[in-house]
N, C-alpha and C positions, 0 to 999 in steps of 0.2 A: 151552614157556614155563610158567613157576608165576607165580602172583601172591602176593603176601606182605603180609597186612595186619599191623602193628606198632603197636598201640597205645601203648606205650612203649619209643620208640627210644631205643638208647643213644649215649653220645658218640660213638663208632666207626662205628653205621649212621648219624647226623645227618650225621657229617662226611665218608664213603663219597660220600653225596646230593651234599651240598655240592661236595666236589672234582670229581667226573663234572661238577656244573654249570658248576662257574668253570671248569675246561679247556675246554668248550663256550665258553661267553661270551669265553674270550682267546682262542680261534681266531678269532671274528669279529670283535671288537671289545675288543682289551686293554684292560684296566683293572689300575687298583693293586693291588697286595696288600694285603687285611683287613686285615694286622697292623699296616697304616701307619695305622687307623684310633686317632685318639685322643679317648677316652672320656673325660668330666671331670665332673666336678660343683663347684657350688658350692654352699656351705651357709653359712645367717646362723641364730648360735646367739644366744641369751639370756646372761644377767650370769649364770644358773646352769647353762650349757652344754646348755640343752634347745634341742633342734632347731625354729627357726619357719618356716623359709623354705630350702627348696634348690631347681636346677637339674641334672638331668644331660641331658647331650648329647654328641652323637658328631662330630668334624670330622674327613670323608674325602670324599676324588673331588671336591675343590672345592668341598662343601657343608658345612652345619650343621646337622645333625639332632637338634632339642628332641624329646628322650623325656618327661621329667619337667619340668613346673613345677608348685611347690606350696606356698602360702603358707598358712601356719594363719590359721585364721576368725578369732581375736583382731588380727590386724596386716593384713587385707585392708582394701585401700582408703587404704593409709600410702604407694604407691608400692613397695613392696620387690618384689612381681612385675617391673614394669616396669624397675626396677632391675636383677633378677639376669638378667633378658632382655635387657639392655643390654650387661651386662657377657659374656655369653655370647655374644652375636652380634660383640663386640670380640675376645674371643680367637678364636670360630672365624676371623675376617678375618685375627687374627696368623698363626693354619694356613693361612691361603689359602683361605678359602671365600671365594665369591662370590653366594651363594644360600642361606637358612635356610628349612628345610620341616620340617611337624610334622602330627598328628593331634590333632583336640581334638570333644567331645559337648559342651562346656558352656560350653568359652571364645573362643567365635568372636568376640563383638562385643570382648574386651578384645586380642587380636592385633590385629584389623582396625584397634581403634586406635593401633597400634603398625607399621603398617600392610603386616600380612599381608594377602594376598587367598587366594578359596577356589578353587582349580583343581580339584576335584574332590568330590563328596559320594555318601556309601556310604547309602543308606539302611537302617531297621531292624536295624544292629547296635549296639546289641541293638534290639531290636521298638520301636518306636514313636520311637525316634530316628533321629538323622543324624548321621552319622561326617563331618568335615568334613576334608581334605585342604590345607594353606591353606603356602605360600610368601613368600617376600620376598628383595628382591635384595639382597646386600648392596655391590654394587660401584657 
């Protein structure tokens, strides 16, 4: 056996990885194909098309997974988070989620009230924080 450390894998070894993995996981338990996974975002621009406010997230396997929310510091606290959260946990439903899960270090109490809970917490990544693991049903 050799071992191969790759500090910079290319699409070919990433996805080499990948495929070995997912034919493992559908022998024991099929799941969808990736490619069913639909990525969106949404964006609220300004009257001179600068970006204040998007969402992207991923609707696959019956869930809704928030990558990004991000509201610029001039329009926090107008509701527009809560807004583009809304309107994304409505279309994932359109896909057929049933369940919205995410990671957040800093926005735990504004999910919460929204009402995510936290099923999981990573400590110190990075150092003196907490990665916070946090879901919501949406059915």
């Amino acid at each position: 056996m050799n071992y191969e450390l790759i500090e910079v894998p290319s699409e070919k070894e990433s996805f080499e990885l990948s495929q070995k993995f997912q034919e493992f996981v559908n022998s024991n338990t099929p799941l969808p194909d990736e490619s069913a996974d639909k990525k969106f975002i949404i964006n609220v621009r300004d009257s001179g098309k600068g970006l204040i406010a998007g969402i992207l997230a991923n609707a696959y396997w019956d869930g809704l997974e928030i990558d990004i929310l991000w509201v610029d510091r001039s329009h926090r606290g107008t509701g527009l988070g809560a807004e583009l959260l809304g309107k994304a946990e409505q279309y994932g439903k359109e896909q057929g989620a049933v369940i919205s899960f995410l990671k957040t270090v800093e926005a735990k109490g504004f999910y919460e009230k929204y009402g995510y809970q936290v099923f999981g917490i990573l400590e110190d990544r990075p150092i003196g924080t907490f990665l916070y693991h946090m879901k919501k049903r949406l059915d």
